[in-house]
C-alpha positions as CSV (number, residue, x, y, z in Angstrom):
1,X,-21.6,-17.8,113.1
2,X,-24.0,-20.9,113.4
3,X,-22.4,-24.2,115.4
4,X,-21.4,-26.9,112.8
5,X,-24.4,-29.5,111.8
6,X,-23.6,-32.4,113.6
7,X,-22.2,-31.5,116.7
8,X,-24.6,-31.9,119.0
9,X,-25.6,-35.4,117.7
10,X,-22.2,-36.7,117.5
11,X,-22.1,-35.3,121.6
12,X,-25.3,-36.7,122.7
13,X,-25.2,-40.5,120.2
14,X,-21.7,-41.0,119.4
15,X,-19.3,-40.3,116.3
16,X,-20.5,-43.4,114.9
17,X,-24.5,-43.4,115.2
18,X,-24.1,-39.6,114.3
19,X,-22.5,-40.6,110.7
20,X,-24.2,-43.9,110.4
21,X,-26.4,-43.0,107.3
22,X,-23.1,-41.3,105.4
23,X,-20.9,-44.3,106.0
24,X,-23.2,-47.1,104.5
25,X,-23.8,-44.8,101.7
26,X,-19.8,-44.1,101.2
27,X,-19.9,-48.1,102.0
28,X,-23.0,-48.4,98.6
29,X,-20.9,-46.3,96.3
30,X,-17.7,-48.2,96.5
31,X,-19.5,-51.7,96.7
32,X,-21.2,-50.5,93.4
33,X,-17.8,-50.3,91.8
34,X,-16.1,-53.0,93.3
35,X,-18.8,-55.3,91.4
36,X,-17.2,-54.0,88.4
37,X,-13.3,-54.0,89.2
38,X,-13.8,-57.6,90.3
39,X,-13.4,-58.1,87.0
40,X,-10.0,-57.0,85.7
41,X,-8.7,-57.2,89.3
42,X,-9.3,-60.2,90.6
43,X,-10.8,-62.5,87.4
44,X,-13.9,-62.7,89.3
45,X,-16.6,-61.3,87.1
46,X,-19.8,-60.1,88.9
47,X,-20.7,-57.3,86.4
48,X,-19.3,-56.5,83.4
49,X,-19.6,-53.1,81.4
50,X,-20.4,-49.7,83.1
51,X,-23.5,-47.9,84.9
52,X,-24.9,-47.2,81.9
53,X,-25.3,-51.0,80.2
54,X,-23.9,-54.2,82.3
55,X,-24.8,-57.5,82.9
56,X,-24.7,-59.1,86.2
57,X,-23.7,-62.4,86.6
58,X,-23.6,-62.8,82.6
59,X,-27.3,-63.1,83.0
60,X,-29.4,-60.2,84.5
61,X,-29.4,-57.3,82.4
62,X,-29.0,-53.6,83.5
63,X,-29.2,-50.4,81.9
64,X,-29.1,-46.7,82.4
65,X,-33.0,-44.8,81.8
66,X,-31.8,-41.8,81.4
67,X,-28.8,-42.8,78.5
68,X,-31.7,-45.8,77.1
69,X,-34.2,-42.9,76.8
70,X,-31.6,-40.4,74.9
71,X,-31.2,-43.5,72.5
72,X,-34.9,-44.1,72.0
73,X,-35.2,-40.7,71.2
74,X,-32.6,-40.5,69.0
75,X,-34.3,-42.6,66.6
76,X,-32.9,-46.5,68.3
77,X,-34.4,-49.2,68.6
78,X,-33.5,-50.7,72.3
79,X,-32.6,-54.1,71.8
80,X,-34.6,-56.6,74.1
81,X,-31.4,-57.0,76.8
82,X,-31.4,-53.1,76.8
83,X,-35.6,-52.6,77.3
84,X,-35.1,-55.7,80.0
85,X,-32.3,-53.9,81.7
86,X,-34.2,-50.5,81.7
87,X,-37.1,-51.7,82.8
88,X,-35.6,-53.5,86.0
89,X,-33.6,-50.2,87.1
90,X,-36.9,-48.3,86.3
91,X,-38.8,-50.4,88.7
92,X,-36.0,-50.6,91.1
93,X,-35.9,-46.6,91.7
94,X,-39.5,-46.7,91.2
95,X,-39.6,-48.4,94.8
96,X,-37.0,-47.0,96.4
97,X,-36.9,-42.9,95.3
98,X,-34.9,-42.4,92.0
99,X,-33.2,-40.0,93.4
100,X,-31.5,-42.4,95.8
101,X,-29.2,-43.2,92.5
102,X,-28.0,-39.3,92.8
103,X,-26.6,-40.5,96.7
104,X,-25.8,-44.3,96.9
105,X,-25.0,-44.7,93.6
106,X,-23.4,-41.8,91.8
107,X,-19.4,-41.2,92.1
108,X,-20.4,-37.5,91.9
109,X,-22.3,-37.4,95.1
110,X,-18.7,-37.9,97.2
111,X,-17.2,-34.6,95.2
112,X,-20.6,-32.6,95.7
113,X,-20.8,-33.6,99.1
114,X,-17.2,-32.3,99.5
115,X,-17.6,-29.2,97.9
116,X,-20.4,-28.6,100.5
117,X,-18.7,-29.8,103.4
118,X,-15.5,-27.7,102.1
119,X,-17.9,-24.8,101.8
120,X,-19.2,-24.9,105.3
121,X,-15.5,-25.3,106.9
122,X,-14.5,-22.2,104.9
123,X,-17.5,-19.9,105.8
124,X,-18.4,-19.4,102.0
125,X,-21.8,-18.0,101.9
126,X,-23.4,-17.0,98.2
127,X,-22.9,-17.8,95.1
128,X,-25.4,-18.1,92.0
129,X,-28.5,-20.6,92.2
130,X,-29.8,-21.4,89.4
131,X,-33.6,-22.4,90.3
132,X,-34.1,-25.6,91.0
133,X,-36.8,-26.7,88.8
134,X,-34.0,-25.8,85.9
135,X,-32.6,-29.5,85.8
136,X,-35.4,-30.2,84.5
137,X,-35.4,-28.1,81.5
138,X,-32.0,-28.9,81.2
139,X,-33.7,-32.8,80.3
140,X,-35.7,-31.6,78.3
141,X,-33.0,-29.5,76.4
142,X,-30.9,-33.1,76.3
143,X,-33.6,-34.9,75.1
144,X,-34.1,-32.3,72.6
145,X,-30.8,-32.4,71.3
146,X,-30.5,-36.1,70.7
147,X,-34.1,-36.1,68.7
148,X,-31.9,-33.1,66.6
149,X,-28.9,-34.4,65.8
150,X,-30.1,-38.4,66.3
151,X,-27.1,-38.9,68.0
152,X,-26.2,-39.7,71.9
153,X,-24.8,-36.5,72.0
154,X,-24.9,-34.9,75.9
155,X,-23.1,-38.5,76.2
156,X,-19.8,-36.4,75.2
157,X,-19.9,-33.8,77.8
158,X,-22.0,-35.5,80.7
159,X,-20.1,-35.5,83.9
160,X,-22.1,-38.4,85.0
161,X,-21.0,-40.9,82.4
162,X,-17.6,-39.7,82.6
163,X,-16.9,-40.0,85.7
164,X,-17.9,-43.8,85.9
165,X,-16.7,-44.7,83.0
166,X,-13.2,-43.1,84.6
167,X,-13.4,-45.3,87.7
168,X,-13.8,-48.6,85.8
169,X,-12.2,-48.2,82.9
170,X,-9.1,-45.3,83.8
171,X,-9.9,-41.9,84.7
172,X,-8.1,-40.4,81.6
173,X,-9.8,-36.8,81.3
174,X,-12.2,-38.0,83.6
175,X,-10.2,-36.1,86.1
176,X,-11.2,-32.9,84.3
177,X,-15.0,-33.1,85.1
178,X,-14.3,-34.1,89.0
179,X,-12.0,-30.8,89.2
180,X,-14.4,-28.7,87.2
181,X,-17.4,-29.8,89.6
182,X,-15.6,-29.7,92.7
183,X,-14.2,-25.4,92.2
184,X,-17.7,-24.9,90.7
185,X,-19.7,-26.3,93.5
186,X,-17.0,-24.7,95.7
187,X,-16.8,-21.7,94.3
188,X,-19.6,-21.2,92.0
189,X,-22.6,-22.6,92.5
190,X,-23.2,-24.2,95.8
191,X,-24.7,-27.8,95.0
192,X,-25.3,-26.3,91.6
193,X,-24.9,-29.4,89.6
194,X,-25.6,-32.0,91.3
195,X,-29.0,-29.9,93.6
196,X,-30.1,-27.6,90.2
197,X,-28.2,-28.6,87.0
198,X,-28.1,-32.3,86.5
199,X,-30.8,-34.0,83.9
200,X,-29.7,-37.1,85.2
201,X,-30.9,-36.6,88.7
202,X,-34.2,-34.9,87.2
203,X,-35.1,-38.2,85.6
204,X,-34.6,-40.2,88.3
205,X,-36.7,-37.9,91.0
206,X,-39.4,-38.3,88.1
207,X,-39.0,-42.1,88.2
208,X,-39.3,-41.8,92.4
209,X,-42.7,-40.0,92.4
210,X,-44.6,-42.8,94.2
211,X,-41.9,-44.6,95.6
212,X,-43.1,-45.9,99.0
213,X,-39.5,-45.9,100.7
214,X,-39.6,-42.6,102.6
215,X,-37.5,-40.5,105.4
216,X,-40.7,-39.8,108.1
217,X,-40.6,-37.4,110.6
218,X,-42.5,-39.2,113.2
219,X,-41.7,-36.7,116.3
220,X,-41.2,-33.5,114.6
221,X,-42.7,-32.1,117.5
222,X,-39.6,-32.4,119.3
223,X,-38.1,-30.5,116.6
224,X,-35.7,-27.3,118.3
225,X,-35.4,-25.6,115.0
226,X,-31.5,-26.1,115.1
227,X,-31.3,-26.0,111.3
228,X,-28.6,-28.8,111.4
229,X,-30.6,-30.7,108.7
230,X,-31.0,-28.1,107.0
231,X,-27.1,-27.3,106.9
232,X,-26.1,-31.0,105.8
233,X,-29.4,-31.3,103.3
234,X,-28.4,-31.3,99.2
235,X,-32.2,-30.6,99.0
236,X,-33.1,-28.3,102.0
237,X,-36.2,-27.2,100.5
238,X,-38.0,-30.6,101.1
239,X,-37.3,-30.6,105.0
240,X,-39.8,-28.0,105.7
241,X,-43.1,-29.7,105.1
242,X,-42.1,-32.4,106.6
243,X,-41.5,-30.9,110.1
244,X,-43.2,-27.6,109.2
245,X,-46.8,-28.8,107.3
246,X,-50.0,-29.4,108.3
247,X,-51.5,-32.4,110.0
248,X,-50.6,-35.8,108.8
249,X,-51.6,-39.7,109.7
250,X,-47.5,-40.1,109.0
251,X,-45.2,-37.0,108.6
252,X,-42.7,-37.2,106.1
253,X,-40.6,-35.6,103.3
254,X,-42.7,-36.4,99.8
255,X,-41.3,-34.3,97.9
256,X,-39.5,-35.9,94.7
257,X,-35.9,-34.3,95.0
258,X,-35.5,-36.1,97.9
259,X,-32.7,-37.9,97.6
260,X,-33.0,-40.1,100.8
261,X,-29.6,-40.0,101.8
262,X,-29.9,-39.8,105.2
263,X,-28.0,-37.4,106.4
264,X,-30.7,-35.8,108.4
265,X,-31.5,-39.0,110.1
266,X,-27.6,-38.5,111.3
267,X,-27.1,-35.0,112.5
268,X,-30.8,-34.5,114.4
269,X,-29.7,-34.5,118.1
270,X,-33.7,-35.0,118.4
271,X,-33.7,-38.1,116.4
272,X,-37.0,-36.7,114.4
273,X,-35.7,-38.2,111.3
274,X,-36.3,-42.0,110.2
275,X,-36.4,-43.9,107.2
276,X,-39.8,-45.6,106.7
277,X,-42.1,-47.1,104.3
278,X,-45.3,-45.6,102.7
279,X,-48.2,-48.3,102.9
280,X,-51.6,-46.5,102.5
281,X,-52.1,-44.3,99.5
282,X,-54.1,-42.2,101.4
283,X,-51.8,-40.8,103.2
284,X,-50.7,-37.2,102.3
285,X,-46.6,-35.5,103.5
């Protein structure tokens, strides 16, 4: 049975510095929502609505891509606050990685992130896994359906909007789609929502083709093949070109499905991973 991920960083850096990464991103997601429960909870109103169309500060605009682009293609016209507010999220994950919404953002990151740790405690191995390119058909099949029926209709059933619509306005059945992810993920499908399933994620790792934030591997020569990345990783399959691939001016994980979270940064007793910026086009992962 292989060691659990972590340990050796956590021996050689410190509890802390080996969970850094997770804690600011456990730190993001609840941040995220305070800005809404200010609200009702206190009478101080930063943002009011949801994750899917809110404005912050009563002025700045914000809306969801993925919900905006199911309207547009069910036949409605966005209204200027909602093509403002899409545009400034667009552009936002359009820097940063989309799929950084998927682990700083998302309240459905902290359940698939259980399920997998809960997965690795028990000893689980298997499950089905659904290929990984499949969330994106699953978009298209979404988008499909709302040019059919002209209607917001995936809206009904996503997990996604649920779930944050649960944690600012009262979970309600909410608490359905956290237990029905959790066993599946668990039991199922190992990251199968969240890593293979979820449009949501696949239109966001589309917005983050070019985005210039990146996690470098600047001394992946050092690199022990421990497979502790690999073991906390919700997208393992990017890690190996990265340390793996040919020559580059600046190592790094390209690939889209990144979803920058960090955690390989934490568990590396190397310290091979970093986060890092992309500045010359040129430059190839």
């Amino acid at each position: 049975m292989s060691r659990r991920a972590g340990v050796e960083a956590i021996r050689t850096r410190g509890w802390l510095a080996a969970h850094k990464w997770l804690l600011i991103r456990r730190a993001s997601q609840l941040m995220v929502f305070a800005l809404f429960w200010s609200g009702p909870l206190l009478g101080l109103w930063i943002a009011r609505g949801n994750l899917a169309s809110s404005t912050l500060f009563g002025v700045i605009p914000l809306s969801d891509p993925f919900i905006q682009l199911q309207s547009w293609v069910a036949g409605h016209p966005l209204a200027q606050d909602a093509l403002l507010g899409t545009s400034l999220v667009t552009l936002f994950y359009m820097l940063v990685g989309g799929r950084l919404f998927c682990s700083w953002v998302c309240p459905l990151n902290v359940v698939s992130d259980f399920a997998g740790w809960s997965r690795r405690r028990l000893g689980l191995r298997g499950g089905w896994r659904p290929k990984r390119h499949t969330r994106y058909l699953v978009l298209l099949m979404v988008l499909g359906l709302a040019l059919g029926t002209g209607q917001l209709a995936w809206e009904l059933v996503n997990p996604v909007s649920m779930v944050q619509r649960g944690l600012i306005f009262g979970f309600g059945f909410a608490w359905m789609a956290v237990a029905a992810l959790f066993l599946w993920e668990l039991l199922v499908s190992p990251q199968g929502w969240c890593g293979r399933l979820c449009p949501h994620g696949a239109l966001f790792s589309l917005l983050g083709r070019w985005a210039p934030l990146r996690i470098h591997t600047p001394t992946r020569e050092k690199c022990d093949d421990c497979m502790d990345c690999y073991q906390v990783c919700p997208e393992p399959q990017v890690i190996k070109p990265a340390l793996k691939g040919g020559d580059a001016t600046v190592p790094r994980i390209g690939e889209i499905n990144c979803t920058n979270c960090g955690r390989c940064i934490d568990v590396c007793p190397q310290s091979i991973f970093t986060f890092g910026i992309k500045i010359k086009p040129s430059e190839t992962s």
